[in-house]
N, C-alpha and C positions, 0 to 999 in steps of 0.2 A: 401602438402595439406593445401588450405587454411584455417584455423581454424575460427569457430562459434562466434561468438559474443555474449556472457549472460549478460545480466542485472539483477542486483538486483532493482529493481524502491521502494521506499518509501516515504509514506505520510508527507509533513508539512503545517502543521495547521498554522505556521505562519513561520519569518526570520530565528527566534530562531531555532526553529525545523528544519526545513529545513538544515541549518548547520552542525548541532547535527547528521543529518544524515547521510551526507556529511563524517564527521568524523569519524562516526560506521559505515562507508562504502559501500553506499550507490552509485549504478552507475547511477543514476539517479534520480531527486524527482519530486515530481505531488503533484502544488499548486494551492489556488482558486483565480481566479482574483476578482479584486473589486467587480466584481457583476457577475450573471448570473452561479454561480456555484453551482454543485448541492448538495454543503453544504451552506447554504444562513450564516451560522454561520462562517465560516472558510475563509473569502474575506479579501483578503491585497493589499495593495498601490502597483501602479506601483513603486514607489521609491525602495518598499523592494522586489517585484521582481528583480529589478534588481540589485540590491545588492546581492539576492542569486546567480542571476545569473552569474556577475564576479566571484563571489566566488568557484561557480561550475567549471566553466568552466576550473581554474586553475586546475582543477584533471582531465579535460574534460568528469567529470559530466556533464549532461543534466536536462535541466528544463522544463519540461511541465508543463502546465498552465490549469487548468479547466476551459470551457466555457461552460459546458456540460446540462444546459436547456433548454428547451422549451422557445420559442420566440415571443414575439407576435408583431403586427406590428408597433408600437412605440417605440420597444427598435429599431429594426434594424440599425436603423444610431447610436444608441450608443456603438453596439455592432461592427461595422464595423470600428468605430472609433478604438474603446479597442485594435482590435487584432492587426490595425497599429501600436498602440504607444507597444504591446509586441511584437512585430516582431519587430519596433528599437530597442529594448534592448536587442535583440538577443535569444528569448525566441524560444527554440529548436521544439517543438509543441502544439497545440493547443489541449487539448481534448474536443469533441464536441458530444452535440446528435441531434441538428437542423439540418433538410438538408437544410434549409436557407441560413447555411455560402457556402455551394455548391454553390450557385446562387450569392453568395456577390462579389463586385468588390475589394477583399483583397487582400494584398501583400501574395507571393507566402511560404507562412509557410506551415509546416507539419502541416497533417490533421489526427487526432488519434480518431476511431471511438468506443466514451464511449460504457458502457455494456449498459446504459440505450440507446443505438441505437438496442436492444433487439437482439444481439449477439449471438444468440440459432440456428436459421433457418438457415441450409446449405445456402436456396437459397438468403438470403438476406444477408448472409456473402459473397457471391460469387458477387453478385451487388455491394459490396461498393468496393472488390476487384475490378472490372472491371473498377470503374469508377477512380480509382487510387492511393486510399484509401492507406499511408503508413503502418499505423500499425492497425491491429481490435482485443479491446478489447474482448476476449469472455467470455459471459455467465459462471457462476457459476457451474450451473448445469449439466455443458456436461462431459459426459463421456472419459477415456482414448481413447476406439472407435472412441468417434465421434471426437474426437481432431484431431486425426491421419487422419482419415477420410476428415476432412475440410484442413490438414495443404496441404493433396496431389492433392486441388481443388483447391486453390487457393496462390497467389505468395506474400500475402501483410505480415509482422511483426506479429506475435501473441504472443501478451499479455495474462497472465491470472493470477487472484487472488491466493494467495497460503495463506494466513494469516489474519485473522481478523472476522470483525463483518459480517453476513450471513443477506439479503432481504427472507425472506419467498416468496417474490414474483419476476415472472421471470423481470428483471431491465428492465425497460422503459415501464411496466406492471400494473404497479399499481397507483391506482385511490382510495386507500379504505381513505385516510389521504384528500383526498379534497373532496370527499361525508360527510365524515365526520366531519369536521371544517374548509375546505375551505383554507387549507394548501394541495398547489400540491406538491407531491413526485417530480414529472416533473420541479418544478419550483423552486427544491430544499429546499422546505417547509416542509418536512417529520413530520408530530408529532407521527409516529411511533407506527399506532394500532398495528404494530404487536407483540407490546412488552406490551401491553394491556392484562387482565382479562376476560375470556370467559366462558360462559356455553355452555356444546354441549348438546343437545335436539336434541328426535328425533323424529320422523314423530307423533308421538300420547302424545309430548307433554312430555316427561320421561325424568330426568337430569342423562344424560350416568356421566359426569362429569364437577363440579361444580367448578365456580369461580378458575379456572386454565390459566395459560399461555399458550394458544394451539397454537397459532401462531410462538410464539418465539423458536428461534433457539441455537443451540450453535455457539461459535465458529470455524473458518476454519482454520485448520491446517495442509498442506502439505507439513511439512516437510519430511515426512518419502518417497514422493512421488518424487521430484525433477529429479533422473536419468529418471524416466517413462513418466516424463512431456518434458525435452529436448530429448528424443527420439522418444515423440510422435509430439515432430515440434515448441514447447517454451521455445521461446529465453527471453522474457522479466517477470518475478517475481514480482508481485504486492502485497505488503500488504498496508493492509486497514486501515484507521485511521486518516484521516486528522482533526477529533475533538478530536483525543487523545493527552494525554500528552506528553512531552518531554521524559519524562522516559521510558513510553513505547514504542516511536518511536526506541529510542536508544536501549533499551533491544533486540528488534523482527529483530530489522535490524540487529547488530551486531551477533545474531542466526543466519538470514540466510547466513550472511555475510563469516559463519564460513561453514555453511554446502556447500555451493556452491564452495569456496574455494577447500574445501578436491574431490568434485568431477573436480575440472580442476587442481587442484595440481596431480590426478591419469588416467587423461584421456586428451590425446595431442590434443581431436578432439575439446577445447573449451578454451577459452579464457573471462577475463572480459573487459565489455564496457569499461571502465575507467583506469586511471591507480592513483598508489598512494597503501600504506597501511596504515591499521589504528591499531595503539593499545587501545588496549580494558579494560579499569581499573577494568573491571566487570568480571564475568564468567556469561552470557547470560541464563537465563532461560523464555521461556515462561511463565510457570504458576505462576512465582512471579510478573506479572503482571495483568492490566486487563483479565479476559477471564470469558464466563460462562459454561466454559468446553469447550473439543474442538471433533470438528469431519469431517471425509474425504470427506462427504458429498456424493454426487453422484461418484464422479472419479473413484471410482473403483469396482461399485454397492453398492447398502443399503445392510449393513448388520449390522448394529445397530443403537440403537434409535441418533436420531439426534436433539431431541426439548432438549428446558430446561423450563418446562412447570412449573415450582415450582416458578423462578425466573426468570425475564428478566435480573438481577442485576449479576456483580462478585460475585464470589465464591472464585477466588483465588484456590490457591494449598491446595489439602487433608493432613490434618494434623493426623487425627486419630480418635479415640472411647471415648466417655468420659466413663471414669469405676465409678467415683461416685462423687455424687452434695452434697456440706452443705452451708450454707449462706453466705461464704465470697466466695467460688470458686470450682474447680472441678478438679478431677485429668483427664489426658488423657493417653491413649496407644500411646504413638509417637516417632517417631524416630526425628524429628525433632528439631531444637532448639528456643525456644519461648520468647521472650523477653517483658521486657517494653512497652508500646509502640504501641504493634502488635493490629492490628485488626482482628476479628473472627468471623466467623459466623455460624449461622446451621439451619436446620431446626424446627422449635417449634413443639409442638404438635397439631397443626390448621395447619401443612405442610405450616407455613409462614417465611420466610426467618428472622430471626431475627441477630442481632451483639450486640458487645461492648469490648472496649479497656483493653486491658492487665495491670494491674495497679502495679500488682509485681509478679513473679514466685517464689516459693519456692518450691526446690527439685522437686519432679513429677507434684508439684499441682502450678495452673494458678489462682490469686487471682484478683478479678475483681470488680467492682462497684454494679455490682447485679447480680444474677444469674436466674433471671427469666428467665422461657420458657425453660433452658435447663435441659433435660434427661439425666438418663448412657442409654447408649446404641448410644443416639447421634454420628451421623457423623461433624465432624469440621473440617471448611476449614480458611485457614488465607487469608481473602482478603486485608490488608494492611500490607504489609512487612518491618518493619523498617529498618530493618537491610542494606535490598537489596535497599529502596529506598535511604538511604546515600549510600552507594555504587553507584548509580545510576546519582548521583549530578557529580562526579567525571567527567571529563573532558575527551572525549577521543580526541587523536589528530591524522591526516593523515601528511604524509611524501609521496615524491618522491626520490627514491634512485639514488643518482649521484655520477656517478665516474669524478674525475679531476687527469688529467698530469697536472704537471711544466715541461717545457720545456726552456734549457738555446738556446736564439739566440745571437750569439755575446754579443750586450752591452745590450739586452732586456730578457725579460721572456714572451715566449707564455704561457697561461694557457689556457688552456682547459676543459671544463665539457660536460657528454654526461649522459643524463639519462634514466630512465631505459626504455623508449620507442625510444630510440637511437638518441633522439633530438641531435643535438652535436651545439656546440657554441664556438667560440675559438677568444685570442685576445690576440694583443701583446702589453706589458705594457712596458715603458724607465726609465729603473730606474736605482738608484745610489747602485750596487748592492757592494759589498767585500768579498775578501775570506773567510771565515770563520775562527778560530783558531781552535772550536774544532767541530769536523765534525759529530760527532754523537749529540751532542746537537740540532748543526743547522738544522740539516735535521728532529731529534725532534718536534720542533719549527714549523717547514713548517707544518709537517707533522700535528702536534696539533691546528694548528690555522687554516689551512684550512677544518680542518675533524668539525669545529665548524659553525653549520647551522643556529644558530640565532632564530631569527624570521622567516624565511623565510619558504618556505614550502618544503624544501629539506632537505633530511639526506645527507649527504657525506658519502657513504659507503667505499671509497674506495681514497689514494691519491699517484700516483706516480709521485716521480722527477726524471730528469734527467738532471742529471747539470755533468759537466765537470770535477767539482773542488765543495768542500762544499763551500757554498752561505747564508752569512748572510745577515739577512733585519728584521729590528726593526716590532715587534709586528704588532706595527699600520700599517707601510705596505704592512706586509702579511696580515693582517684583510681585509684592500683597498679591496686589487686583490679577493681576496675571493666575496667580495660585492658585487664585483662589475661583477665577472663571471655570479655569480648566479642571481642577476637583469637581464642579458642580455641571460641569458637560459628562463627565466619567460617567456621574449618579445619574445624569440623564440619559445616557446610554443605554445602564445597567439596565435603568426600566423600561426601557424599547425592547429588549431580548427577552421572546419568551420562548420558553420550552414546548411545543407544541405538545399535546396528549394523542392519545390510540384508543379507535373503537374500532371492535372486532364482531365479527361478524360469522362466527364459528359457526353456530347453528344451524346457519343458510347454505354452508359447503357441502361439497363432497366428492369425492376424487375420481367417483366411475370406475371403482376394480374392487371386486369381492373378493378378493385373494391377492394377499401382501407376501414376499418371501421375507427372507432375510435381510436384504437391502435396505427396507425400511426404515431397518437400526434402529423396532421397538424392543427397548429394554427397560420398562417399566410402566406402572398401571396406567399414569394417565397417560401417554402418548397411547398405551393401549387403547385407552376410552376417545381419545380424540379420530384414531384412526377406525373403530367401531361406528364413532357415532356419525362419520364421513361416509359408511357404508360399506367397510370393508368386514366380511362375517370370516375369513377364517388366514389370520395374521403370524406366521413365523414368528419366534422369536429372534432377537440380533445374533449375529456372531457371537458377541464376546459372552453371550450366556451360556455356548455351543459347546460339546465339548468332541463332537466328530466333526473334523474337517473334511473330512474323505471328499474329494468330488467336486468341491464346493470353487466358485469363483473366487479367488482373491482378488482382483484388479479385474479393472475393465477398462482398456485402453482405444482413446483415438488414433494413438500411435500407433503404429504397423513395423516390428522389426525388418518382414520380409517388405517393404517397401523401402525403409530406412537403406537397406541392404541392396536394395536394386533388383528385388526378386516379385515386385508385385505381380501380380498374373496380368492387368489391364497393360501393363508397362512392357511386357517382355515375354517369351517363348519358353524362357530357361526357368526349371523348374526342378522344387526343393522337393524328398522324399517326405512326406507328411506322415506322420505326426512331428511338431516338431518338440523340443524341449530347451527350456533354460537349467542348467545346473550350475549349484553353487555350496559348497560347504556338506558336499553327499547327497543334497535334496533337487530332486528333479522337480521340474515342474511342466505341466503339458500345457501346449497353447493352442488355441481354438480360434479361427480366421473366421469372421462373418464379413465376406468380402460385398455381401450387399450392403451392410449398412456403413463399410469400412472400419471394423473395431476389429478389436484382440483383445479374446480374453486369456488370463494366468489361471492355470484350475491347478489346487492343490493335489496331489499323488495320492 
């Protein structure tokens, strides 16, 4: 039976990262091109693309590229250039939310349809399958069900986030950051109201709850979920983070790196995209890194709170209770070990996220620079980990295991190396070879200079000779042959790795709705003409070409504040005066419950 293909896919922020991943084991990364990606902060050089990309490619990692904005009609020729010059560098696919690049005259690369191509709707995941679409990112918020559901509709790759930072709004959905300061989400602008300070008010005017994070989320953590995700049809694993650090790239990947692992080390029906392993200097924890708590979100129904409505900020891992406060420090209940160094945090008595650095420990008690704001009773969490981030500096590195024969021919030595994807490579070397005198040394010798990998990206796991007669040959050599096998396995790798191509099938789509709003996020001619020639006769333009908000949905959320809050109507009797609103900074906004489908929408005032 032929066996599954799983990727671990992780975020880099730049070359560095990218690598780092590579090496914490990572079967593939997703980076932002110079321009036009929907982190406008995380854009690197064709140069260092490609640099990641020889680099990947060596483990036959893959490199996807974000192109994933909104388009307007001046970029087009810079953007049709872009994706020429990453398709010569061999860049594996392209992720996109424009149906623009559908209509471009572009070399034939993979086409990888972002979440912000609003990945939620059976029937619009089904149209980009039709039209030929390799892989489609889905939506966030979809359920085991509907995963399972969409995987047995359609035939294209499915992606999907397992880790990181959470949109309160459904992706390719929100407009609230360009109403608001004229930074598009769409255009990779985000200034991020959702991690903004809200009052909710309700119809007569009452502050239900004040100056709170209502919007913000926690963290996405599905680890615990992975067997029920490739059962339910997900082959590809996304964590999120192309603006995080190097440390936390390395920490999250080398986690799932480990949890994935154990289920294809216990089950035959799967296999990794890549080949190569990594050693790990660390022992991988998520909560010693960024997070602000974590949750399974929709996957597998609500059934606990999901905001982090105190802080948009880390928290870090729970450390404990503080049992009592005096001027220099506070004792804690922890099991934990707390050092110099550390950073801590808690909540004040204003429910405001306060910190400050660990300046010496003695015995139980934690002596610090000031102890304001903290209580006994206090919950503390450590958001900077000294310990784990030296730990974290540490280097991890990837290997390909190769076995090599020596082989005596006559007056030459084949060697051979075949590694562990059964590459084989073999070559016969003329050399001044002699008998040996003592034969358990020589064969020693062989055996120790070839089992020695260098620089190169191979371990020798394993070396057999077969010689005639023991065979002496000075150091250097045996080094040679060695050098020289394994350069010429590299080249035979190189040319095992091909980039696959994309045939599209545009013509033959069409999405079933004569009328587009603004959602669409068409902001230029050809995503015009793609979404015309799909069937649609009468198409709003985008937001960000709008210049009346009035009315208009900014978000559209699977979140439910009044459930968050404990006020859902299926849940409970008690009930809020409707309309309700979020205020923040003098601007009101009204919220709209469609309690059948379970969303909330933000309409602008």
């Amino acid at each position: 039976m032929k066996k599954t293909k799983i990727e671990l896919l992780s975020p880099a922020k730049d070359l560095e990262c990218g690598i780092a991943a590579i090496d914490c084991g990572a079967d593939a990364v997703y980076i932002g091109a110079p321009a036009f990606g929907a982190r406008a902060a995380a854009g690197n050089s064709i140069n260092d693309i490609s640099k990641l990309v020889k680099y990947a490619h060596k483990f036959w990692v893959k490199v996807y590229v974000t192109v994933n904005t909104i388009l307007y009609d001046d970029e087009l020729g810079d953007v049709r250039d872009l994706i020429k010059k990453l398709y010569e560098i061999g860049v594996d696919a392209i992720i996109f939310q424009d149906m623009a690049l559908l209509e471009m005259d572009i070399p034939p690369i993979q086409l990888f349809a972002s979440t912000q191509t609003h990945n939620y709707d059976p029937e619009r995941i089904k149209h980009l399958d039709d039209i030929g679409i390799k892989r489609i990112i889905l939506a966030r918020e979809l359920s085991l069900a509907k995963i399972r559901d969409i995987r047995q509709a359609v035939n294209a790759e499915l992606e999907f986030f397992v880790h990181g930072s959470l949109c309160v709004c459904l992706s390719g959905q929100c407009y609230m950051s360009h109403a608001i300061t004229g930074r598009s989400a769409n255009r990779g602008e985000c200034a991020q109201p959702c991690r903004m300070e809200y009052t909710l008010i309700d119809g007569n005017g009452k502050v239900i709850v004040k100056d709170k994070h209502l919007l913000s989320l926690r963290d996405l953590d599905l680890s615990a979920y992975l067997n029920d995700l490739l059962e339910a049809g997900i082959t590809s694993f996304k964590i999120e983070g192309r603006l995080k650090d190097i440390g936390y790239v390395k920490n999250i990947t080398a986690y799932y790196r480990q949890k994935l692992d154990a289920i294809i080390e216990h089950n035959n029906l799967y296999q990794r995209s890549s080949t190569g392993y990594s050693v790990i200097p660390f022992e991988p924890d998520p909560e010693r890194t960024f997070n602000r708590g974590y949750t399974s979100y929709f996957l597998d129904g609500k059934d606990e709170k999901i905001s982090s409505i105190d802080t948009p900020k880390s928290k870090g891992k729970y450390l404990g209770t503080v049992l009592s406060v005096d001027r220099l420090g506070f004792t804690i209940d922890t099991y934990e070990t707390i050092i110099p160094g550390d950073g801590i945090c808690f909540l004040d008595e204003d429910g405001e996220l306060a910190g400050m650095s660990v300046n010496r420990v003695e015995e139980d008690k934690i002596l610090t620079s000031e102890t304001k704001g903290i209580k006994a009773g206090a919950e503390v969490y450590r958001n900077y980990d000294k310990s784990f981030e030296d730990e974290l500096k540490k280097e991890c590195t990837r290997k390909i295991r190769v076995n090599i024969t020596v082989d005596e021919t006559g007056r030459a030595l084949c060697v051979t190396a075949v590694d562990e994807s059964g590459i084989k490579i073999s070559k016969t070397f003329e050399t001044q070879k002699t008998i040996a005198e003592n034969e358990s040394k020589a064969d020693e010798t062989f055996r120790k200079q070839f089992s020695k990998s260098g620089g190169s990206l191979f371990e020798v796991t394993g070396v057999k000779l077969n010689f005639k007669q023991p065979i002496f040959l000075p150091i250097k050599a045996i080094n040679e042959l060695r050098r020289t096998i394994l350069e010429l396995l590299e080249k035979e790798r190189a040319k095992k790795y091909k980039v696959e191509n994309l045939e599209l099938r545009v013509a033959n789509s069409s999405i079933n709705k004569t009328e587009l709003d603004y959602k669409a996020n068409v902001v230029n001619k050809l995503s015009l003409k793609f979404y015309k020639d799909s069937g649609a006769e009468k198409i709003e333009e985008g937001f960000e070409l709008q210049k009346d908000f009035s009315g208009k949905t900014l978000m559209t959320c699977k979140y439910c504040i009044k459930d968050e809050l404990g006020y859902c109507p299926q849940n409970t009797d008690e009930k809020l005066d409707e309309p309700l609103y979020l205020s923040n900074g003098g601007k009101k906004y009204k919220l709209i419950f469609n309690c059948k489908d379970c969303k909330m929408e933000i309409i602008h005032s």
